[in-house]
Structures are given as structure tokens and as C-alpha cells.
VONU-675146 format. One record per residue: x, y, z of N, C-alpha, C in turn; residue number from 1. Coordinates in nm, 3 decimals. Atoms other than C-alpha are relative to their C-alpha. Layout:
N
    n.east   n.north      n.up   ca.east   ca.north     ca.up    c.east   c.north      c.up   seq
         X         Y         Z         X          Y         Z         X         Y         Z   NUM
...
This chain:
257
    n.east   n.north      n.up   ca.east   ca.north     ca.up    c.east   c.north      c.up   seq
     0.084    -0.120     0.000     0.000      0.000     0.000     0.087     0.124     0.000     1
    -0.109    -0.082     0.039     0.118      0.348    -0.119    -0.073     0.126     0.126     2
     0.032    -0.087    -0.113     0.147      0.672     0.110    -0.004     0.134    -0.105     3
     0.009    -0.124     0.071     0.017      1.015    -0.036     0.057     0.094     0.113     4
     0.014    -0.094    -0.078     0.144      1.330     0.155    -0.065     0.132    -0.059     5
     0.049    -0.132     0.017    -0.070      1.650     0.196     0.014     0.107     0.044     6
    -0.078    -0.103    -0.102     0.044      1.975     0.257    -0.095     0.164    -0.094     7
     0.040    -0.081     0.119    -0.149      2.311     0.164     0.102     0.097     0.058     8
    -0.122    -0.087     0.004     0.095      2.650     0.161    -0.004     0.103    -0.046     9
     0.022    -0.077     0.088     0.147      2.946     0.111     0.118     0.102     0.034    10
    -0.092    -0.084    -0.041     0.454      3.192     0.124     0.107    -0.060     0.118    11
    -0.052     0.133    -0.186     0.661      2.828     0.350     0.145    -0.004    -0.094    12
    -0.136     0.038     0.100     0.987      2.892     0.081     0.134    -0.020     0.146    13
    -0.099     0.091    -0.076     1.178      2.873     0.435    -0.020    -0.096     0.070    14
     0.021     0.198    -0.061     1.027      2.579     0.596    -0.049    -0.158    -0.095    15
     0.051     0.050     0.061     0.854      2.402     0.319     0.134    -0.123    -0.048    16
    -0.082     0.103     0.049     1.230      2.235     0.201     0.039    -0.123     0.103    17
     0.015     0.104    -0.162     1.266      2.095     0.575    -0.086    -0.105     0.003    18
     0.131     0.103    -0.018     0.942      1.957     0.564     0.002    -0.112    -0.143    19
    -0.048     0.109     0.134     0.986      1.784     0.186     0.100    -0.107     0.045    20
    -0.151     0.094    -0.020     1.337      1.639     0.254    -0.039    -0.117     0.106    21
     0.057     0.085    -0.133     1.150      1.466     0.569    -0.075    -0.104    -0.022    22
     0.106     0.061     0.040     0.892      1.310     0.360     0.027    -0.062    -0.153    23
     0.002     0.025     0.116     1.069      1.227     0.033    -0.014    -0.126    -0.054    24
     0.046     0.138     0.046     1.012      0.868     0.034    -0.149    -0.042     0.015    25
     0.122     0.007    -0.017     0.662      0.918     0.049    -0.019    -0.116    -0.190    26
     0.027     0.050     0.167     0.499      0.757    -0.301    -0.083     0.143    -0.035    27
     0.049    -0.112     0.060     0.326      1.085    -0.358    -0.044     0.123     0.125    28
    -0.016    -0.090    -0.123     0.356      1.415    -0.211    -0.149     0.148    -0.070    29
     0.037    -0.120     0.089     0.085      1.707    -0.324    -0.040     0.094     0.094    30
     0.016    -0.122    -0.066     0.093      2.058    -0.217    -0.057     0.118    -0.067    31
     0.105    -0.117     0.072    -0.198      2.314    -0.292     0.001     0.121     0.045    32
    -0.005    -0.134     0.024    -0.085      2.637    -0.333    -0.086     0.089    -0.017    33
     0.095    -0.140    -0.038    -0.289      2.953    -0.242     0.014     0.127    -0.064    34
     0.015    -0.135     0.054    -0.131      3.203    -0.449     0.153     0.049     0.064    35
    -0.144    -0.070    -0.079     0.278      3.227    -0.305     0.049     0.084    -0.127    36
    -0.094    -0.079     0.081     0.485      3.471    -0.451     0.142     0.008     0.053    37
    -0.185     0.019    -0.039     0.834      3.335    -0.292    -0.012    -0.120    -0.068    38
    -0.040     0.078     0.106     0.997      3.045    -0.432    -0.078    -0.138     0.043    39
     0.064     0.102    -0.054     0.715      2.794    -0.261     0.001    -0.135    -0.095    40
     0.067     0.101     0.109     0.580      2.616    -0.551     0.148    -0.037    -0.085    41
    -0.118     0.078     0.008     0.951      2.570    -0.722     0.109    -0.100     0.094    42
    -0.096     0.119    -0.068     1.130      2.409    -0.393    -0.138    -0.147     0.011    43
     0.029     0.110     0.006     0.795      2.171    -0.422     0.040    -0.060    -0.146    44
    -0.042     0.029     0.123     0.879      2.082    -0.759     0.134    -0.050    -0.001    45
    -0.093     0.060     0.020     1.222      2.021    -0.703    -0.002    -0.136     0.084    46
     0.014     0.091    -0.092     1.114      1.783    -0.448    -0.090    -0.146    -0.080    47
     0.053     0.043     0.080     0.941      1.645    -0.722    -0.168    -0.034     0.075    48
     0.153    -0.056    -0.040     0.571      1.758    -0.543    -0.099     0.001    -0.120    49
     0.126    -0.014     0.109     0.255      1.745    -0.763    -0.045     0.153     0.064    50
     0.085    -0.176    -0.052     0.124      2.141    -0.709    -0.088     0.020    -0.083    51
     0.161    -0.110     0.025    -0.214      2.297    -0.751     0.018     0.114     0.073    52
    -0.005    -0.173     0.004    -0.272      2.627    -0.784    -0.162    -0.014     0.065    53
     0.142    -0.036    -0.016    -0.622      2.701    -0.579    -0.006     0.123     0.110    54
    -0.027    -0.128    -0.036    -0.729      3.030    -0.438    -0.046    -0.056     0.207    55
     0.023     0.046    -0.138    -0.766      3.014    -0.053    -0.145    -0.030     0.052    56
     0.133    -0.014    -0.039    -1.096      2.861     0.078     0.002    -0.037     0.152    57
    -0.007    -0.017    -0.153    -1.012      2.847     0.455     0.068    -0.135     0.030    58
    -0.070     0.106    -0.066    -0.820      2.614     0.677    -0.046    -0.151    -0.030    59
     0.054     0.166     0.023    -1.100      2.299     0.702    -0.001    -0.015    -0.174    60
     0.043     0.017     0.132    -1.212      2.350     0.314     0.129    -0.078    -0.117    61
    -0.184     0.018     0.107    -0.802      2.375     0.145     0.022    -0.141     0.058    62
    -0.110     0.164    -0.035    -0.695      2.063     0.357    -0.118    -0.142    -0.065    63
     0.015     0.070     0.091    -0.987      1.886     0.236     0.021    -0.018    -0.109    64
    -0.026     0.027     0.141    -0.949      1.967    -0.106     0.145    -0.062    -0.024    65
    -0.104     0.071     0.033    -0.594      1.842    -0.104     0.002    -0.161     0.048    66
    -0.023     0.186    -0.020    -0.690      1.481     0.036    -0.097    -0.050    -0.093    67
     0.086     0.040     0.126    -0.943      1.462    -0.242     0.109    -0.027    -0.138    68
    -0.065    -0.053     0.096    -0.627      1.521    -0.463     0.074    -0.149    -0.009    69
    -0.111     0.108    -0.080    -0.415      1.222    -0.295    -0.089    -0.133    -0.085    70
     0.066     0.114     0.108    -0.454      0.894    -0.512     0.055    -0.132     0.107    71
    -0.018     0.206    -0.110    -0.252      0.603    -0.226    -0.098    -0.017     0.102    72
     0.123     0.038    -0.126    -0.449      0.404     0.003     0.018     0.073     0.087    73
    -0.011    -0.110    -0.089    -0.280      0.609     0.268     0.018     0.134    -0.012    74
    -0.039    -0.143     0.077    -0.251      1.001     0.313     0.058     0.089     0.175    75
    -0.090    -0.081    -0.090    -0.010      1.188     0.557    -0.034     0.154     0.015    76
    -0.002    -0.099     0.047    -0.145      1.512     0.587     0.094     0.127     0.123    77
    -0.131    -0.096    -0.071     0.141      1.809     0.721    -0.040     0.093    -0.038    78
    -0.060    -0.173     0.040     0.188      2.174     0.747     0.077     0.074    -0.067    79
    -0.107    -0.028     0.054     0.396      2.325     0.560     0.130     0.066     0.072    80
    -0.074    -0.024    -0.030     0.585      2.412     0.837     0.050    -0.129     0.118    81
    -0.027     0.083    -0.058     0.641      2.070     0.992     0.089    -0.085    -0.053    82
    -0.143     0.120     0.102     0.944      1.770     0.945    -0.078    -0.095     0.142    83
    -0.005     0.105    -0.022     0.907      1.461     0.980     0.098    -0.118     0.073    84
    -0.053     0.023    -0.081     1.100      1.304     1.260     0.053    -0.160    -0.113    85
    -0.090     0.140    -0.001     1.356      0.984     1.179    -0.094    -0.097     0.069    86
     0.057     0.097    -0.061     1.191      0.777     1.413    -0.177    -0.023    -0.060    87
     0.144     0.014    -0.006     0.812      0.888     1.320     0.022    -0.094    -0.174    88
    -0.033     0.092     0.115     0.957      0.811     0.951    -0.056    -0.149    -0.014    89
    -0.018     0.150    -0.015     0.988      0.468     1.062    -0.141    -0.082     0.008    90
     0.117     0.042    -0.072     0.674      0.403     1.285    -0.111    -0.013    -0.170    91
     0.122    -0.040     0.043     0.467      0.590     0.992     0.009    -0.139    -0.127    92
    -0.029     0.119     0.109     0.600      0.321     0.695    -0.025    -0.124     0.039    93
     0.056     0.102    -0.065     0.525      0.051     0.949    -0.137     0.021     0.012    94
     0.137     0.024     0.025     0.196      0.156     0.949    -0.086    -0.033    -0.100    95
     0.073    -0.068     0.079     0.106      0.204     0.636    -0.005    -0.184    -0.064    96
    -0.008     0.178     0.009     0.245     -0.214     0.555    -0.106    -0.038     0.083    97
     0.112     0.077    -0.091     0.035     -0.342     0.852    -0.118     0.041    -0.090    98
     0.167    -0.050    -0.027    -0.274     -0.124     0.833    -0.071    -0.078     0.065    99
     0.065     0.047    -0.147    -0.366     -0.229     1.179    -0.118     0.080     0.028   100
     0.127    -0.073    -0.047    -0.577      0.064     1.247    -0.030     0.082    -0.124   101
     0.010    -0.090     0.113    -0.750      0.309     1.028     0.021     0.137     0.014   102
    -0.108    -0.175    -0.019    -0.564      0.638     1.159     0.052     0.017     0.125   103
    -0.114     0.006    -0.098    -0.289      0.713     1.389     0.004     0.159     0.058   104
    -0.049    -0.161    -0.074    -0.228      1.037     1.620     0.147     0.004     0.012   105
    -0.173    -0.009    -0.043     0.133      1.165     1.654     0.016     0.098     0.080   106
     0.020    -0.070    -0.122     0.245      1.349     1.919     0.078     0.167    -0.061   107
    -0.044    -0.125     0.056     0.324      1.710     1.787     0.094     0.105     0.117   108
    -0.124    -0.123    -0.085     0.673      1.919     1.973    -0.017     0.147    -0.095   109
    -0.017    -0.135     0.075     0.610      2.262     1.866     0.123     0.076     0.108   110
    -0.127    -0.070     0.028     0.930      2.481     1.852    -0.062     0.178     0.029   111
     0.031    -0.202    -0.037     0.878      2.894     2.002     0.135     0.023     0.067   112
    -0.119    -0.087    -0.076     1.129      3.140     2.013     0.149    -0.078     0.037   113
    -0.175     0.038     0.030     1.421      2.856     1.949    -0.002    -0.137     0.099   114
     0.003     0.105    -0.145     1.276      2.639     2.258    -0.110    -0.132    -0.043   115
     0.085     0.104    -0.017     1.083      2.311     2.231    -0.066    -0.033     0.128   116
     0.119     0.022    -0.166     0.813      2.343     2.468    -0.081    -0.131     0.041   117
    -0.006     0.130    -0.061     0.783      2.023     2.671    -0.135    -0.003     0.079   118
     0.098     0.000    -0.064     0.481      2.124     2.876    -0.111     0.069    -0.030   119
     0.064    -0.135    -0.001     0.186      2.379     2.971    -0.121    -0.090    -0.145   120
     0.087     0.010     0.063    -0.030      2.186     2.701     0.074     0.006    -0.140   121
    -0.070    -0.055     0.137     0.190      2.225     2.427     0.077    -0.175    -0.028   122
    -0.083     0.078    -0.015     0.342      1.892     2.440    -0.062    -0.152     0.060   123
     0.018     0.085     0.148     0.231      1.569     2.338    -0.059     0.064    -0.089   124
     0.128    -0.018     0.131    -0.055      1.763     2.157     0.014    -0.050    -0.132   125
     0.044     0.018     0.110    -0.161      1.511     1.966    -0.024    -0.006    -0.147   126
     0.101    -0.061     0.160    -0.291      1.505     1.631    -0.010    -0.120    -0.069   127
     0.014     0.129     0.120    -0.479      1.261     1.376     0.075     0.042    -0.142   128
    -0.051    -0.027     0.069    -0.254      1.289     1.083     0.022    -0.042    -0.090   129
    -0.014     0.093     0.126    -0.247      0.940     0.898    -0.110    -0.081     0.037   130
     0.119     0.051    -0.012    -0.520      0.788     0.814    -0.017    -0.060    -0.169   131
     0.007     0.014     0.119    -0.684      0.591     0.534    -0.045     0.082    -0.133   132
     0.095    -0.046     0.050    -0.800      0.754     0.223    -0.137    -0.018    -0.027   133
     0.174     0.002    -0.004    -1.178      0.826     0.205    -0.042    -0.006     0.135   134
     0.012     0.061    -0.175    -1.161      0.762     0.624     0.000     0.166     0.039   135
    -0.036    -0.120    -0.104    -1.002      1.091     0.747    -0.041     0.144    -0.095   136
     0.054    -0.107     0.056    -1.154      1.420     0.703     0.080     0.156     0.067   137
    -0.028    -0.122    -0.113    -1.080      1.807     0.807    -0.090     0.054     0.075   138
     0.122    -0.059    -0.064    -1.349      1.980     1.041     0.070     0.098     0.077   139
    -0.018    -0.097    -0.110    -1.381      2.218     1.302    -0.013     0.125    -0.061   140
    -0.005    -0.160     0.057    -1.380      2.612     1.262     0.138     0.044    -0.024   141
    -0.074    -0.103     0.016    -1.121      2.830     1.136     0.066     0.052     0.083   142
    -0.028     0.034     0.062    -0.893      2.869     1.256     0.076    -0.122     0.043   143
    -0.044     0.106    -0.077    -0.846      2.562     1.427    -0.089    -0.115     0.027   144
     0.061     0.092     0.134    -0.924      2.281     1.187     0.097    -0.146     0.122   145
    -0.071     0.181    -0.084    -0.831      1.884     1.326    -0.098    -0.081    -0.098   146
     0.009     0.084     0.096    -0.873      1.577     1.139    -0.098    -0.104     0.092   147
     0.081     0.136    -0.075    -1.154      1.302     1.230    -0.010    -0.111    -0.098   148
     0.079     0.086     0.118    -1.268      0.977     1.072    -0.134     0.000    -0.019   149
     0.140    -0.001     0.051    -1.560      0.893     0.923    -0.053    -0.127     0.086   150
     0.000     0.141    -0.066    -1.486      0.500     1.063    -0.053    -0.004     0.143   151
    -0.065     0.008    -0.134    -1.514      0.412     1.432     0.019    -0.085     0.009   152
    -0.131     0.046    -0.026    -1.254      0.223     1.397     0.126     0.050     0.088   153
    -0.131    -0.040    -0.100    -0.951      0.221     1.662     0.106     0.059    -0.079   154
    -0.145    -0.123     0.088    -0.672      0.457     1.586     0.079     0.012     0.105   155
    -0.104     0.030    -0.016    -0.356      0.390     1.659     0.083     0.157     0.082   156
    -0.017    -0.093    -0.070    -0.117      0.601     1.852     0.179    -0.037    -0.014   157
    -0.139    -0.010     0.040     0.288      0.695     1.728     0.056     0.038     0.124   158
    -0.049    -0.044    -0.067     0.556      0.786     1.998     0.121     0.067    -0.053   159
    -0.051    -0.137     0.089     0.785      1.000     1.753    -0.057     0.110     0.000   160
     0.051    -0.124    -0.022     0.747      1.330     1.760     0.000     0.081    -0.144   161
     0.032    -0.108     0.100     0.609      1.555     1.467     0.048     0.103     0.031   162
    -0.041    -0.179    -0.075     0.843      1.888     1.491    -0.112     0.074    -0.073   163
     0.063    -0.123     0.041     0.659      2.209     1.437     0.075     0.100     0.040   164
    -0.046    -0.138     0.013     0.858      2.486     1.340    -0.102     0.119     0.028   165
     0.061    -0.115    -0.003     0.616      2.742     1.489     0.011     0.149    -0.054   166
    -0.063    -0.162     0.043     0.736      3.119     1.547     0.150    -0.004     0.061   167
    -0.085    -0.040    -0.008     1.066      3.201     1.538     0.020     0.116     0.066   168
    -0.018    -0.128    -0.124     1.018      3.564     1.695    -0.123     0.034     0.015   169
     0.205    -0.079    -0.042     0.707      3.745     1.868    -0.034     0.063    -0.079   170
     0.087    -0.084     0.082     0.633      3.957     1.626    -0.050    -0.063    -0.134   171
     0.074     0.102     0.087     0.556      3.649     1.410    -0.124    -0.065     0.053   172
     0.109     0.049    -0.060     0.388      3.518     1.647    -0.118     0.107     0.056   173
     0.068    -0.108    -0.011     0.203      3.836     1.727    -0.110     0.021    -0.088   174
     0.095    -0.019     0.121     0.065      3.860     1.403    -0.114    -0.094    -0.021   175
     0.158     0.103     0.007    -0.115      3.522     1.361    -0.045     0.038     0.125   176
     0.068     0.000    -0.099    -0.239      3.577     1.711    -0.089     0.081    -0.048   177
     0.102    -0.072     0.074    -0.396      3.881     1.584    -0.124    -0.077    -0.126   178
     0.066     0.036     0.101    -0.502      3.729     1.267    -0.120    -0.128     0.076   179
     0.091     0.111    -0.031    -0.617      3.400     1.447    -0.119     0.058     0.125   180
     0.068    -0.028    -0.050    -0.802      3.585     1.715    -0.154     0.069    -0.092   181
     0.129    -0.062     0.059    -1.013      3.783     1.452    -0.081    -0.100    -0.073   182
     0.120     0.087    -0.009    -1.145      3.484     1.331    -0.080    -0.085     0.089   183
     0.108     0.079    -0.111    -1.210      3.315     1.656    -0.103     0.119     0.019   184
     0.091    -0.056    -0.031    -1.405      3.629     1.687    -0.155     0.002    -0.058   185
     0.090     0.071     0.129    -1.629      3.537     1.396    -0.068    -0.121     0.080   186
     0.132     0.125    -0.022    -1.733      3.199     1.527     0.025     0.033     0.186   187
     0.029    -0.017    -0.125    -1.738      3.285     1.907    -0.149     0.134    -0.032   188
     0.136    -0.098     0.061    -2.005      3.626     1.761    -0.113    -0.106    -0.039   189
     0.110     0.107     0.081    -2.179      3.312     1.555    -0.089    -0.059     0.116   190
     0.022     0.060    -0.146    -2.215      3.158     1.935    -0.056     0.048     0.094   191
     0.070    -0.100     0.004    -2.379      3.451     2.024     0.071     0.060     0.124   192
    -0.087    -0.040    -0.081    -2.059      3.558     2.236     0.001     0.167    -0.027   193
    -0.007    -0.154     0.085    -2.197      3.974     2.133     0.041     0.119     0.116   194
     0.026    -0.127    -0.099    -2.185      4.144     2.503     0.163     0.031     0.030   195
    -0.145    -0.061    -0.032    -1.892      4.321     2.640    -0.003    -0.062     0.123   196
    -0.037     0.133    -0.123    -1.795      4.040     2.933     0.105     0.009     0.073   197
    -0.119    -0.014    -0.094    -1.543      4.111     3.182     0.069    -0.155     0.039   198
    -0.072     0.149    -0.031    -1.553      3.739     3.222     0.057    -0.092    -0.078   199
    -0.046    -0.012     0.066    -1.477      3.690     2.912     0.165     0.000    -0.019   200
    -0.110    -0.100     0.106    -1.245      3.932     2.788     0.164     0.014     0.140   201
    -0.143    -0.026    -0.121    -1.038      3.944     3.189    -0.028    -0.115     0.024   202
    -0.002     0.139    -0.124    -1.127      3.636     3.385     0.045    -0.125    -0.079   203
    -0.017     0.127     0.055    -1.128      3.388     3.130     0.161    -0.030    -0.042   204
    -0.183     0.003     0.032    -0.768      3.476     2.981     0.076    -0.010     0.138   205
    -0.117     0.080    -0.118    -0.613      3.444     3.363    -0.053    -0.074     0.057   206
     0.016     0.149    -0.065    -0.767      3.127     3.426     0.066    -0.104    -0.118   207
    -0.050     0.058     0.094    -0.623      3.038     3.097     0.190     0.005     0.037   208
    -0.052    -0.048    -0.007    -0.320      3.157     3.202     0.120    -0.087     0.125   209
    -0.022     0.030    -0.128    -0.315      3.018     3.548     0.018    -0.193    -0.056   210
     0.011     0.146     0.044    -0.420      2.653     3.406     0.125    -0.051    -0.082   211
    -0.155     0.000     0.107    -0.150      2.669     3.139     0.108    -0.006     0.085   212
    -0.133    -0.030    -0.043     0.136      2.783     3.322     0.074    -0.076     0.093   213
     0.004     0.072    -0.165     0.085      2.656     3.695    -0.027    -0.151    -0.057   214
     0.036     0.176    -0.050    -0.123      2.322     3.704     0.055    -0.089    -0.146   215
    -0.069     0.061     0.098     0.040      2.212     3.342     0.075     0.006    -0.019   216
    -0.136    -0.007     0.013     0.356      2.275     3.441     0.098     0.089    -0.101   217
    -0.090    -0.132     0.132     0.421      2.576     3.160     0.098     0.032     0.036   218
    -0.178    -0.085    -0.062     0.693      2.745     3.395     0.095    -0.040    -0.025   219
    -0.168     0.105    -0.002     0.926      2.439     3.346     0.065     0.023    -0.122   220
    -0.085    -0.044     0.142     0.993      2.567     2.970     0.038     0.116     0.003   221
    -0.084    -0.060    -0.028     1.157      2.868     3.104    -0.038     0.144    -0.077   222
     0.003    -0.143     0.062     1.133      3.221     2.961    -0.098    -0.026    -0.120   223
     0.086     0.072     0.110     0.989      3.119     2.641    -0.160    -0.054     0.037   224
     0.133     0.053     0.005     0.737      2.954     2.789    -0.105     0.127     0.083   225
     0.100    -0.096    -0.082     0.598      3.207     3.024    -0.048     0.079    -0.128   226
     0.070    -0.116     0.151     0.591      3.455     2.680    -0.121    -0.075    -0.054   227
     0.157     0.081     0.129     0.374      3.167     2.495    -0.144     0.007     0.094   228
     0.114    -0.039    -0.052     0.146      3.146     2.767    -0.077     0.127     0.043   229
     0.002    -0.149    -0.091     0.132      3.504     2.887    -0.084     0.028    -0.167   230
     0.058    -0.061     0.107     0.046      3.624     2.492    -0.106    -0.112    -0.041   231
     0.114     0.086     0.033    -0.172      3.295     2.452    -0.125     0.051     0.089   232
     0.153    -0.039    -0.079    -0.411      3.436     2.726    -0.037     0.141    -0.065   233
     0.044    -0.135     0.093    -0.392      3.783     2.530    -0.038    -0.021    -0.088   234
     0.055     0.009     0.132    -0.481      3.597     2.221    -0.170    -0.037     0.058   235
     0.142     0.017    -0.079    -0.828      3.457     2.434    -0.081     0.147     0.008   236
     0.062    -0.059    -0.036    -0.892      3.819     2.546    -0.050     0.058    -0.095   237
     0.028    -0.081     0.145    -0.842      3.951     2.189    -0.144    -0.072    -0.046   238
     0.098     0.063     0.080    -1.064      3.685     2.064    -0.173     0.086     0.049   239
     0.139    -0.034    -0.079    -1.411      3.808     2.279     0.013     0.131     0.039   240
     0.037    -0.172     0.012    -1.332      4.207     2.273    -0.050    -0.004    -0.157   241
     0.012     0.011     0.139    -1.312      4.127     1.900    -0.128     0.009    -0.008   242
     0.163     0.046     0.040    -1.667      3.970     1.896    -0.035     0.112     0.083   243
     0.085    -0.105    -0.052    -1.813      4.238     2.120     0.028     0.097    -0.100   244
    -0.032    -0.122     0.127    -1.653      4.499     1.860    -0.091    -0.007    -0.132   245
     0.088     0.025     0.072    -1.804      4.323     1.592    -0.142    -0.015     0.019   246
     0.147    -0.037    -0.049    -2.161      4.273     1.768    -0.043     0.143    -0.031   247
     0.041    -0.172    -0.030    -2.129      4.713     1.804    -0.010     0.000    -0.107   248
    -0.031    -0.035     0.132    -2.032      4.740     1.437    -0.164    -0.097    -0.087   249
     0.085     0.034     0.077    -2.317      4.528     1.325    -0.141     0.041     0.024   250
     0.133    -0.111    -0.024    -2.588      4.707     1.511     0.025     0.145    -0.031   251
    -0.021    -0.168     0.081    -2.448      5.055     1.390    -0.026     0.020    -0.097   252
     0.003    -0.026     0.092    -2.479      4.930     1.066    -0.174    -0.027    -0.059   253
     0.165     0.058     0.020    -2.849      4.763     1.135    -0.046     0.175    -0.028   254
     0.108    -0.106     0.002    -2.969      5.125     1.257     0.041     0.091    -0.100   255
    -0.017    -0.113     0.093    -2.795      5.317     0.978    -0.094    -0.045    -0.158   256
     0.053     0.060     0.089    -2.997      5.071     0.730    -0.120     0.067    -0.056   257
């Protein structure tokens, strides 16, 4: 049985060769391009990548459309800013011979600010990632999409670690926070999250804060980690001023109607 990998991308010309080189003994690799204008779509190509060109239709929508794309029984689907561990290598090619189960979680090390954060929630996290084709799907909201089956069938469980090249500096990470907060603001508004909430917008981010850091052991990843958690509870507060902002803005625009 053959292994497809899926990866969608967009502007990953410095992580995207990391992540290839990791995966090149795949039997087929395809990565659906959004529209880069760095050298994305040529380092997949030299990797000898199948690329589509499609315009962005959001996190769950793009990752399906690229496992619709995938032709082996199996399909690997990655980030474009993730590598593929030596060891998971191993495990994942042993799976794909057996096919014991019909999808596997791997345990994902994300990488901040230079540090591999070991705790605080950050560390196994998870993830369904291989699975059969036609089995595993994308869901969830925007922008924080996860993979389910369709089966309920048992799913297997890797002890290699999936790196994730996250952010390299805060003001990378700053930005998606921003960006990712204004769409949690979208589906938390949808949820009918519209009032201005102190419990919200203060209480909830330092219980997030407190939970993270303290009782999940965040502190033990050292400087680094306090920043991820400290601006992760600012990304919470952003998220639910956001939606109250947007609630004001959409009754300003009811009564100007």
C-alpha cells in the first residue's frame, strides 16, 4: 500500500524544504498552493511535489481539497511548516504495511522562540494525521481545523514526535495571534458571544493563564514559555473584545440601514 502526503501553503519557501526532505520517500507528495509569490511552488517541484494552484478557501475546506487530490491508500497530511521526525519516519512506513488501524495520532513538539516546549499543554498535543484515504476528514472552525474519521474504527497512537517549526520571533507570532483571534471572533459572535464580558475578555484569559502555566507545568519551559502562555491568554482576550466589537459594528450598521 502506497502513502500520499498533503500539505497546503502558502509563502513556506523557508520551511517548506525541511518539511519535503522529511517526507521524500513518500509515493506521492501534493501541495496546494494559495497564491505564493516566494519560491514555494519551485522548492515543491524540485522535491518532485505534484502542485495545484487554488485560491484560498479556509483552513478545514483547502486541507480537504488536497486529500481529495491524494490517489494512495494512505494520506499523511502536514503543514507546511512541519518535518518529519527519523523515528516517526519509521513508525509511519510501518503503518502504512500493517494497516492495523485506520488512523494514527502523533504526538506534535512545537518549537517557540528557538525552545521546544515540553509542557503547559503544548506537548504531546496530539494530532490525527495518517489515516486511510476516504476515512479521514478536516473539520472544526477556522482557525483551528483537526482531522476526524468517518470509521469508528480504533486509531492507533505513534511515539515520535512531529516537529513544528512554529514562530521564530514574537512579532511572528504576534501577528497570527492577531489574525487568528479575529477569526475566533467570527465563530465565538456566531455563538452569540456579542456582550462586552469582563468574564470573558479578563477572567477567562487568567484562568487560561493560570491553568497553562501553573497546574500544566508551563513554567518548566523557562522564559519562552511564560511569553507563549502570557500572549496565549492575550490571544483569548483579543478573541471576545473582538466579537463584542463586531456585535457594536453590526448594530451601527443595522440602525444606519
Amino acid at each position: 500500500m502506497g502513502l500520499s502526503v498533503a500539505i497546503v501553503a502558502f509563502n513556506e519557501e523557508l520551511n517548506l524544504g525541511r518539511t519535503l526532505a522529511s517526507i521524500r520517500w513518500a509515493d506521492e507528495i501534493v501541495v496546494v498552493d494559495s497564491g505564493s509569490t516566494d519560491r514555494t511552488c519551485e522548492i515543491a517541484r524540485e522535491f518532485g511535489a505534484r502542485v495545484i494552484h487554488e485560491p484560498w478557501r479556509g483552513y478545514v475546506a483547502q486541507k480537504n481539497y488536497a486529500l481529495e487530490l491524494c490517489t494512495q491508500d494512505w494520506i499523511l497530511s502536514l503543514d507546511a511548516d512541519e518535518e518529519v521526525s527519523p523515528g516517526l519516519a519509521d513508525e509511519i512506513r510501518n503503518a502504512v504495511s500493517s494497516g492495523q488501524f485506520a488512523g494514527y495520532t502523533v504526538p506534535r513538539q512545537n518549537l517557540f522562540l528557538g525552545r521546544w516546549m515540553r509542557h503547559g499543554g503544548f506537548y504531546p498535543d496530539p494530532k490525527l494525521r495518517l489515516f486511510r484515504r476516504g476515512d479521514g476528514y478536516s473539520t472544526g472552525f477556522d482557525p483551528h481545523d483537526h482531522f476526524e474519521l468517518r470509521s469508528q474504527e480504533p486509531v492507533g497512537r505513534f511515539h515520535h514526535p512531529l516537529l513544528h517549526y512554529t514562530y521564530p520571533t514574537l512579532t511572528l507570532y504576534l501577528e497570527h495571534m492577531n489574525r487568528y483571534s479575529s477569526l475566533g471572533a467570527k465563530m465565538a459572535l456566531a455563538k452569540g458571544y456579542s456582550r462586552f464580558s469582563a468574564l470573558n475578555i479578563v477572567v477567562r484569559p487568567l484562568a487560561t493563564f493560570i491553568y497553562n502555566y501553573f497546574f500544566r507545568l508551563g513554567f518548566l519551559d523557562g522564559r519562552e514559555g511564560l511569553l507563549l502562555h502570557l500572549y496565549h491568554a492575550g490571544y483569548v482576550s483579543w478573541k471576545y473584545a473582538k466579537a463584542w466589537e463586531l456585535a457594536r459594528q453590526e448594530n451601527d450598521r443595522s440602525k444606519t440601514a
